[in-house]
N, C-alpha and C positions, 0 to 999 in steps of 0.2 A: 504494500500500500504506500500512495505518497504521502510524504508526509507533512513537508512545506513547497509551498510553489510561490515565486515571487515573478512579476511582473516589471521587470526594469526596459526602460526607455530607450531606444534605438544608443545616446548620445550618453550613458549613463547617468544622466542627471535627475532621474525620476525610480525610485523605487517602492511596489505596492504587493505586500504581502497577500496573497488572493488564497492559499491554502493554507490551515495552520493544524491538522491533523497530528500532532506530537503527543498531545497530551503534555504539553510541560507548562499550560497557564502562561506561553508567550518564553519562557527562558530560552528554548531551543533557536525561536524565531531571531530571537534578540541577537544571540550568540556569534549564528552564521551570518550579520551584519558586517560584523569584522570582515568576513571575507570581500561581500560582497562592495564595504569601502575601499578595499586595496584595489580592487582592478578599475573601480570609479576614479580614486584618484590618478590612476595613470593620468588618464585624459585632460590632466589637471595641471602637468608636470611636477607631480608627487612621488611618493614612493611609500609603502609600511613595512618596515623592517620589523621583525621578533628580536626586541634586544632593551637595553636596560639606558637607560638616559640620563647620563649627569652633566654639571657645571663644575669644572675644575680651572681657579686662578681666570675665569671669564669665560670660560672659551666651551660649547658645549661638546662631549665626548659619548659616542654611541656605540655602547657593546654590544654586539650580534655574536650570536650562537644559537643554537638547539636546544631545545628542553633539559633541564637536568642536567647541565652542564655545567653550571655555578656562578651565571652573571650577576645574580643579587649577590652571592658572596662572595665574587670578586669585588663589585663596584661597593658592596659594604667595606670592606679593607680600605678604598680610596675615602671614603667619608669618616672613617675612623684616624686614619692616619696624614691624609694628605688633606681634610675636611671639605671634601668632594661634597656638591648637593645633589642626593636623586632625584630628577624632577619625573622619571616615570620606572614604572618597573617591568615592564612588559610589551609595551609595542612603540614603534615611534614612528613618526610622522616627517618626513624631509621635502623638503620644495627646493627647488633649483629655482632662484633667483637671478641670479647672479654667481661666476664662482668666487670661491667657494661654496660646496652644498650648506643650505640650512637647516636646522629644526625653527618650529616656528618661534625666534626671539634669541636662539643661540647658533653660534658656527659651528658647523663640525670641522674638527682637525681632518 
C-alpha cells in the first residue's frame, strides 16, 4: 500500500501532500520533507549537507560524515576546547553567493 504521495510543482516551488496513509498522525509526512527540500533547493543554488555546523574564531566550519561517525563529538571537543559555537547538529544549509561557499550568515572554510 502507498503510503504518502506528495504533489510537487513542475519548478519545485510548490509542494502538496495529497496521500498521508502512515498512520504516524503527520510525523512520517513531516520527516520525508527533508528530502524533498534538498532537491528543491538545488534549483535555488543551495545545497543540504548531513553534517554538524559550527562558528570557530568567525569563520563558519561544516563537518560532513555519515551517521554514527562522531561529528557531534568531534565538533563537541572544538567547543570544549577551542570554544567553537554549534549553530546546528545535523543538516546544513549552503548557498553559493558568491565565492567562497556560505551557510546562511557564516563562511565556510
Amino acid at each position: 500500500m502507498i503510503q504518502l504521495v506528495y504533489k510537487i510543482s513542475h519548478d519545485w516551488s510548490t509542494w502538496n501532500l495529497i496521500i498521508d496513509n502512515s498512520g504516524s498522525l503527520g510525523e512520517k509526512s513531516f520527516g520525508e520533507l527533508a528530502y524533498i527540500f534538498s532537491y528543491s533547493i538545488l534549483k535555488k543554488g543551495g545545497i543540504m549537507f548531513h553534517g554538524v555546523v559550527m562558528e570557530w574564531n568567525g569563520i563558519g566550519v561544516l563537518i560532513c560524515a555519515h551517521s554514527k561517525v562522531g561529528k557531534t563529538t568531534h565538533t563537541r571537543m572544538w567547543r570544549d576546547h577551542e570554544e567553537a559555537v554549534i549553530l546546528n547538529g545535523d543538516r546544513a544549509l549552503c548557498c553559493k553567493d558568491n565565492l567562497p561557499l556560505h551557510l546562511p550568515g557564516r563562511k565556510i572554510l
